[in-house]
ROTOR-932612 format. One record per residue: residue number from 0; residue in three letters; z, x, y of N, C-alpha, C in turn. Coordinates in pm, 1 decimal. Example, Ala and Ser with C-alpha at 12.3 -4.5 7.8 and 13.67 -1.06 7.14 Angstrom:
ROTOR-932612
(kedren 0 'Ala' (780.0 1319.0 -569.0) (780.0 1230.0 -450.0) (780.0 1320.0 -330.0)),
(kedren 1 'Ser' (708.0 1285.0 -225.0) (714.0 1367.0 -106.0) (787.0 1290.0 3.0)),
end
This chain:
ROTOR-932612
(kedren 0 'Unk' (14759.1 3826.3 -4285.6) (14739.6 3787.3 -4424.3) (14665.6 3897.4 -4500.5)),
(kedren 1 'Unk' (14516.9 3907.8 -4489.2) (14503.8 4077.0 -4497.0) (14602.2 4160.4 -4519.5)),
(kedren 2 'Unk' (14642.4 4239.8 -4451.3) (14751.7 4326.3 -4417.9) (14836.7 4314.6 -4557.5)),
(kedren 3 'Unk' (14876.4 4212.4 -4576.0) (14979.4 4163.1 -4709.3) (14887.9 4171.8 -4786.0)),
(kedren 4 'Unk' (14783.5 4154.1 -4828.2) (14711.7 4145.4 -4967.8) (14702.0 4291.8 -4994.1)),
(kedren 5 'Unk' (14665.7 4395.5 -4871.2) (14665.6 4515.5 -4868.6) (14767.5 4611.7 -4904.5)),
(kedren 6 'Unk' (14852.1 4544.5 -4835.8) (14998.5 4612.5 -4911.7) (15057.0 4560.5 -5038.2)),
(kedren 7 'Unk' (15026.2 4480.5 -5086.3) (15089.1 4420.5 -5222.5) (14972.1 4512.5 -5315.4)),
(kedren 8 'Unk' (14835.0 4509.8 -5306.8) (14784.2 4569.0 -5367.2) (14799.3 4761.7 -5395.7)),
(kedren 9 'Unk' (14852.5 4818.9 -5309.2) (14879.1 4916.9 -5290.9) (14977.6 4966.6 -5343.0)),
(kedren 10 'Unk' (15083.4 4885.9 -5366.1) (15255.9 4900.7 -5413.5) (15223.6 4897.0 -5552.9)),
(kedren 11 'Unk' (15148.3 4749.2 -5601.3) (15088.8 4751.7 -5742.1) (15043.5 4850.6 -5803.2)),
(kedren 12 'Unk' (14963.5 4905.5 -5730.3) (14863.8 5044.8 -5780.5) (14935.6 5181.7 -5812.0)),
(kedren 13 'Unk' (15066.1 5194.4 -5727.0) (15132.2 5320.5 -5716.4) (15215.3 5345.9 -5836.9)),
(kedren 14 'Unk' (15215.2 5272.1 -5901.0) (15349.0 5332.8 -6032.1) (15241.8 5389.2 -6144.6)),
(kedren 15 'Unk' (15315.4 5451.2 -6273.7) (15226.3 5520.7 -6315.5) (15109.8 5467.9 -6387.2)),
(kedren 16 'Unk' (15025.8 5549.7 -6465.1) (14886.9 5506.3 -6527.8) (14935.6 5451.1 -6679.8)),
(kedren 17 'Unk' (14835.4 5409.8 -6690.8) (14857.3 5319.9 -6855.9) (14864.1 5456.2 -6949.3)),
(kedren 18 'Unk' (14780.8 5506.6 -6914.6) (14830.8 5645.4 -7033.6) (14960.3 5716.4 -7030.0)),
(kedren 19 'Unk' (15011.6 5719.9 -6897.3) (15137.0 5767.2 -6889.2) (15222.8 5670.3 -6969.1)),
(kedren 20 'Unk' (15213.6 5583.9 -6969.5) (15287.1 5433.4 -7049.0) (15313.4 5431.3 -7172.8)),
(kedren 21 'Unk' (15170.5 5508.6 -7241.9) (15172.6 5474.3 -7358.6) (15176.7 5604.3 -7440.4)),
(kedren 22 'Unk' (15223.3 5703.4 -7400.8) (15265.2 5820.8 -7412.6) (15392.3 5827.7 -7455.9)),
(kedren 23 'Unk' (15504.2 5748.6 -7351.0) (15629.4 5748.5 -7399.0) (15684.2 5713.9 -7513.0)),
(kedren 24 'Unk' (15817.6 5782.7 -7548.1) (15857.8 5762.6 -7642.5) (15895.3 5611.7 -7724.3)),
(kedren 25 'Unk' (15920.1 5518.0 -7601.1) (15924.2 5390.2 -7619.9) (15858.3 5289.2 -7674.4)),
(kedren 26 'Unk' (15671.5 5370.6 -7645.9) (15546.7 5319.3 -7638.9) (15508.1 5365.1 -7788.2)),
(kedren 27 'Unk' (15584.2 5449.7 -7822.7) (15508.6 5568.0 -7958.0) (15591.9 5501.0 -8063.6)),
(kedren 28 'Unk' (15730.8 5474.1 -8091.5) (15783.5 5427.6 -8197.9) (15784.8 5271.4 -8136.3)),
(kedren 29 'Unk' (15776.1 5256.3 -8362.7) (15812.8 5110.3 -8381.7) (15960.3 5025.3 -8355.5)),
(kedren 30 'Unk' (15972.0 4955.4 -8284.7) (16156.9 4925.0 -8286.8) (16167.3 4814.1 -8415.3)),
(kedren 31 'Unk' (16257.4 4802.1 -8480.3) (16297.9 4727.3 -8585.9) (16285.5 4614.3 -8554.8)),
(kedren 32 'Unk' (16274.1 4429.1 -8574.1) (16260.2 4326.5 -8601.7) (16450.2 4336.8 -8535.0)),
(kedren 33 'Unk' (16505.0 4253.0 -8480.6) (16619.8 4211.4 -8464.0) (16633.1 4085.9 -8466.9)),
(kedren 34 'Unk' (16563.0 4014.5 -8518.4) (16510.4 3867.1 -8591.1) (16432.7 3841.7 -8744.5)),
(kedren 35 'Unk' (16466.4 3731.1 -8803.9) (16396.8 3750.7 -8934.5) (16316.1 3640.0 -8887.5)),
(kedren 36 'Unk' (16190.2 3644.2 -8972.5) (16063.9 3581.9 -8938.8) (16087.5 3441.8 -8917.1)),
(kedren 37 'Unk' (16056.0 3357.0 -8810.3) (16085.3 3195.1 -8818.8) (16028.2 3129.7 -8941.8)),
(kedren 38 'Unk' (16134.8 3010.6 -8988.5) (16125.8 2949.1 -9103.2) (16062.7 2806.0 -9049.9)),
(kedren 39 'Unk' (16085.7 2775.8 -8910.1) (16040.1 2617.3 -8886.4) (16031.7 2648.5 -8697.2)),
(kedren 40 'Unk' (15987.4 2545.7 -8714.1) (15909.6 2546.5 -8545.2) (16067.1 2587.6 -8470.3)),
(kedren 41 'Unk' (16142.1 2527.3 -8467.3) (16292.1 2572.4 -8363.9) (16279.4 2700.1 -8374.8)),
(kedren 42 'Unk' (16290.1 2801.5 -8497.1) (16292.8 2895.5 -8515.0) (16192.0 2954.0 -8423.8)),
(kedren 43 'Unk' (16095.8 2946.5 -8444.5) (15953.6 3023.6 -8404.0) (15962.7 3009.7 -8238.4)),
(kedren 44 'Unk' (16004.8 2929.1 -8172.2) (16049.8 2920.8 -8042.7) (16132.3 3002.4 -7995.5)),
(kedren 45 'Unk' (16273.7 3035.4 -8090.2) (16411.2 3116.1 -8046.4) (16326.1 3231.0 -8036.1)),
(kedren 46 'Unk' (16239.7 3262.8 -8202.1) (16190.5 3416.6 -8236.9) (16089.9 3451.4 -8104.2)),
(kedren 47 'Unk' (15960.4 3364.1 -8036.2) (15891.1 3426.0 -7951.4) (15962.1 3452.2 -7840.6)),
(kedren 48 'Unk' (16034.1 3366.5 -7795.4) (16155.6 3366.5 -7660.7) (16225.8 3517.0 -7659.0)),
(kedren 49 'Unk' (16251.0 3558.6 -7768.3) (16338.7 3700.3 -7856.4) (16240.2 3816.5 -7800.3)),
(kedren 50 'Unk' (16115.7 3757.7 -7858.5) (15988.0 3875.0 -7873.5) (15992.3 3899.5 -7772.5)),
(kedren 51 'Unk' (15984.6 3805.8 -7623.4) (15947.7 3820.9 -7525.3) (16048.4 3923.6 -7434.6)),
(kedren 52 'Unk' (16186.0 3894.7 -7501.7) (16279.5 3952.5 -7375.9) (16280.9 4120.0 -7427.7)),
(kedren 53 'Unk' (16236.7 4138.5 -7568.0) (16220.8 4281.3 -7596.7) (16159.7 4348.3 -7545.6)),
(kedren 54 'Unk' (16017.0 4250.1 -7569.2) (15872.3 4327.0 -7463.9) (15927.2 4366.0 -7355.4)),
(kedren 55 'Unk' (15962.0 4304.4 -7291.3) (16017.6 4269.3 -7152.9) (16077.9 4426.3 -7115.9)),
(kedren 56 'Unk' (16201.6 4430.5 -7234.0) (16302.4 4528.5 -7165.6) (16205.8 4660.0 -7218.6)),
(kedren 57 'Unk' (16132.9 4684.7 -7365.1) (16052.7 4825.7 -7394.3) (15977.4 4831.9 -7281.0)),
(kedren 58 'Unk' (15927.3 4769.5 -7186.9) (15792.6 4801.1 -7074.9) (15881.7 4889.7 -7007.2)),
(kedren 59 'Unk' (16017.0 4797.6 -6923.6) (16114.9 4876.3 -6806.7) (16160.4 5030.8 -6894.5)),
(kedren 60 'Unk' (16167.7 5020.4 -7023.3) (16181.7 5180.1 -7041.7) (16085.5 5238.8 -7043.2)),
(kedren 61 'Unk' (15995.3 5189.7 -7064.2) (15915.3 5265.0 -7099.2) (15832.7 5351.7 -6897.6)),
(kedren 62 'Unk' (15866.7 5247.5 -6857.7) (15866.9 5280.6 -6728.4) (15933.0 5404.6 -6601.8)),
(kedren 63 'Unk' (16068.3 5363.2 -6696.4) (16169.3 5445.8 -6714.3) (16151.8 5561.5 -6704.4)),
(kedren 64 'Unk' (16129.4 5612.0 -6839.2) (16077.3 5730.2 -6912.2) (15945.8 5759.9 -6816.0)),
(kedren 65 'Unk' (15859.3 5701.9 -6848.1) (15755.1 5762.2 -6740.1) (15806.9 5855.5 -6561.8)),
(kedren 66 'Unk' (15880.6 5767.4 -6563.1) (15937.3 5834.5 -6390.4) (15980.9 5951.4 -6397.5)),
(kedren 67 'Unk' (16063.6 5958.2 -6526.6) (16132.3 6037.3 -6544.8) (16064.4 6167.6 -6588.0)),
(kedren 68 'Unk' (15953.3 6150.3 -6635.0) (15857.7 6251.9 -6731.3) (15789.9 6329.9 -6596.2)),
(kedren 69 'Unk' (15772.6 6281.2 -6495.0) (15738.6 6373.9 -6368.5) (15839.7 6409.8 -6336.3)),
(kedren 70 'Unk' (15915.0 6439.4 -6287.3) (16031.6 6507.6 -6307.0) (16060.7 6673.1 -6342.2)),
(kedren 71 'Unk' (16165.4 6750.9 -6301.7) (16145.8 6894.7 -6403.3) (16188.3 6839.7 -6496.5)),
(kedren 72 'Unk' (16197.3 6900.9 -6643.7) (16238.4 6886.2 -6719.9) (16369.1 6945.5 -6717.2)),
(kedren 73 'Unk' (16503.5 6892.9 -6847.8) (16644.0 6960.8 -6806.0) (16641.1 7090.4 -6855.2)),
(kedren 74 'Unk' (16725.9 7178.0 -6792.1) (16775.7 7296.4 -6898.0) (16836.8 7274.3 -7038.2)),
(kedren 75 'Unk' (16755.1 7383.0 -7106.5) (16730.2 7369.2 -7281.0) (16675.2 7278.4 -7320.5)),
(kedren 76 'Unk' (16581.1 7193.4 -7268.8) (16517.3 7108.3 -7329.9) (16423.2 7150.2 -7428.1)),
(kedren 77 'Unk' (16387.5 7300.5 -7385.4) (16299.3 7335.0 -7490.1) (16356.4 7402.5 -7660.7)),
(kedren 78 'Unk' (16462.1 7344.2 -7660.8) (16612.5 7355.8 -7781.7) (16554.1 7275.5 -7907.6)),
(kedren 79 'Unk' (16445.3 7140.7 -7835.1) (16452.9 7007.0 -7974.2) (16334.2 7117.0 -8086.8)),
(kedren 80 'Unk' (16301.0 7046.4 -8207.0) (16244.7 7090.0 -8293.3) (16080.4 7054.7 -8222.9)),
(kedren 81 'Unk' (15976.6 7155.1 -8248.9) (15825.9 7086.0 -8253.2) (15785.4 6969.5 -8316.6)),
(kedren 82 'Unk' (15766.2 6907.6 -8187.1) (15678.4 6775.3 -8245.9) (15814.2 6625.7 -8230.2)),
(kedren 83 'Unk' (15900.3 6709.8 -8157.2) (16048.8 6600.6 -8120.1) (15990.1 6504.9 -8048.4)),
(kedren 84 'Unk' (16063.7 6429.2 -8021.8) (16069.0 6342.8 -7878.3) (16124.5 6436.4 -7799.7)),
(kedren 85 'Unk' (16133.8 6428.5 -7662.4) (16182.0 6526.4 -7533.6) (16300.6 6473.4 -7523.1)),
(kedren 86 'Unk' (16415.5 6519.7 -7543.7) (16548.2 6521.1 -7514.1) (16617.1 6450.2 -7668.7)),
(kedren 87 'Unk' (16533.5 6463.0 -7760.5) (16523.0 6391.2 -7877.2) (16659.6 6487.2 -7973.9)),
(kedren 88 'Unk' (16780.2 6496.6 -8019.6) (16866.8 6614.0 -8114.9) (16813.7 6572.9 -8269.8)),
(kedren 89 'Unk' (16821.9 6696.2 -8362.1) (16773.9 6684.8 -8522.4) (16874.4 6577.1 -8545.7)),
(kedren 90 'Unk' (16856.0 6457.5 -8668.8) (16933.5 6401.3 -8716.1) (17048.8 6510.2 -8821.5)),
(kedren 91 'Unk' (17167.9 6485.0 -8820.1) (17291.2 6523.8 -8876.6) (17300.3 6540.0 -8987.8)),
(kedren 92 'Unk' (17267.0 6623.3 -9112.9) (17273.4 6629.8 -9219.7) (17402.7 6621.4 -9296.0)),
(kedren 93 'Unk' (17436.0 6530.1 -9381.3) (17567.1 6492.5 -9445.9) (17543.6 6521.8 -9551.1)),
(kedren 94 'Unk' (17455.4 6586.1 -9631.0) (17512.1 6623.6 -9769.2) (17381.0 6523.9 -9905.6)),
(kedren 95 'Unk' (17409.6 6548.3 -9999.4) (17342.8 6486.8 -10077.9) (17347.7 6342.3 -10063.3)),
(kedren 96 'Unk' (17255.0 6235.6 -10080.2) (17251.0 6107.4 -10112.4) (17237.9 6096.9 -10218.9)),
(kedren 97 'Unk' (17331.9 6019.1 -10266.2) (17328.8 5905.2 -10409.7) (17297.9 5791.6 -10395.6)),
(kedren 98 'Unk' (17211.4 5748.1 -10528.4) (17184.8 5591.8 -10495.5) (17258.0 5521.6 -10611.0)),
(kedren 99 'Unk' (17302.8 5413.9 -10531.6) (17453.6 5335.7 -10644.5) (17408.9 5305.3 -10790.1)),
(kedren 100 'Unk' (17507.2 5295.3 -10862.5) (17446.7 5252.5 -11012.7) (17437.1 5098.9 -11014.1)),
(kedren 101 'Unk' (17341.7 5058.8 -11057.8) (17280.7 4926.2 -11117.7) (17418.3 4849.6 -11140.3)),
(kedren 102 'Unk' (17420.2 4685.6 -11142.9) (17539.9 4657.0 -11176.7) (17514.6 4569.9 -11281.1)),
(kedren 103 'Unk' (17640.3 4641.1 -11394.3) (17597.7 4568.1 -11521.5) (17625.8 4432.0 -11530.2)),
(kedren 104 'Unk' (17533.5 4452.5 -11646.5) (17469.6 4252.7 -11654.7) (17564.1 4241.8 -11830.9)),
(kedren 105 'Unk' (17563.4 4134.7 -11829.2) (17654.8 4088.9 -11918.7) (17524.6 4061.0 -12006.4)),
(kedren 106 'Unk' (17574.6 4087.3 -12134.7) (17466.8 4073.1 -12245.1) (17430.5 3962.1 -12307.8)),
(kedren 107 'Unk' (17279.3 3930.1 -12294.5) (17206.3 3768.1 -12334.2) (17271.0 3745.0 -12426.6)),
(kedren 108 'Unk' (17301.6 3564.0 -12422.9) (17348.7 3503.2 -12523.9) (17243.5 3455.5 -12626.8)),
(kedren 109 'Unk' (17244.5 3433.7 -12769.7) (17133.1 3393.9 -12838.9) (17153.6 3225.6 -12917.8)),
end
C-alpha cells in the first residue's frame, strides 16, 4: 500500500512545472466565448458544463505544448517575427479594409 502511494505520488510529480504551463501559448491567449452568456438557470448549466469541457481540453494543450517545448526546436523556426508565438506564421495581408456604408433609413414622417 505504501509502495502505491509512493508511486502514484511520483508519476504525479513528473510532468511539467506550473510555470512551464503557464508560459504556453494556450495559457497566454484569450480563446473567444463559444457560448453567449446564460439567460436562465438551464442555460447557465449547458454554459458551465461548456466552460468545463474547454478548460478541460486548453489544460491537455497546454500540456501538449509544454512537452513539446523541451524538445529541439524545428528547422526555421527562428523564421516567425519577434515576439511571435513559436511556430506561430504573420497573418496574410489582403489589401485595404473598407467598412460598409450605413444603411439608409427612410425619412421621418411628420
Amino acid at each position: 500500500m505504501r509502495a502505491a502511494l509512493v508511486c502514484s505520488f511520483l508519476v504525479a510529480c513528473g510532468g511539467p512545472s506550473r510555470s512551464t504551463l503557464a508560459e504556453t501559448p494556450t495559457a497566454t491567449t484569450r480563446r473567444a466565448p463559444s457560448l453567449a452568456p446564460p439567460a436562465s438557470t438551464d442555460d447557465k448549466d449547458r454554459y458551465q458544463l461548456n466552460q468545463q469541457f474547454e478548460d478541460m481540453r486548453d489544460s491537455q494543450q497546454a500540456h501538449r505544448e509544454a512537452a513539446h517545448q523541451d524538445a529541439a526546436p524545428a528547422p526555421g523556426a527562428g523564421s516567425a517575427a519577434p515576439g511571435a508565438a513559436p511556430g506561430a506564421t504573420p497573418p496574410v495581408k489582403r489589401g485595404v479594409a473598407e467598412q460598409a456604408p450605413d444603411p439608409v433609413k427612410p425619412p421621418a414622417r411628420r
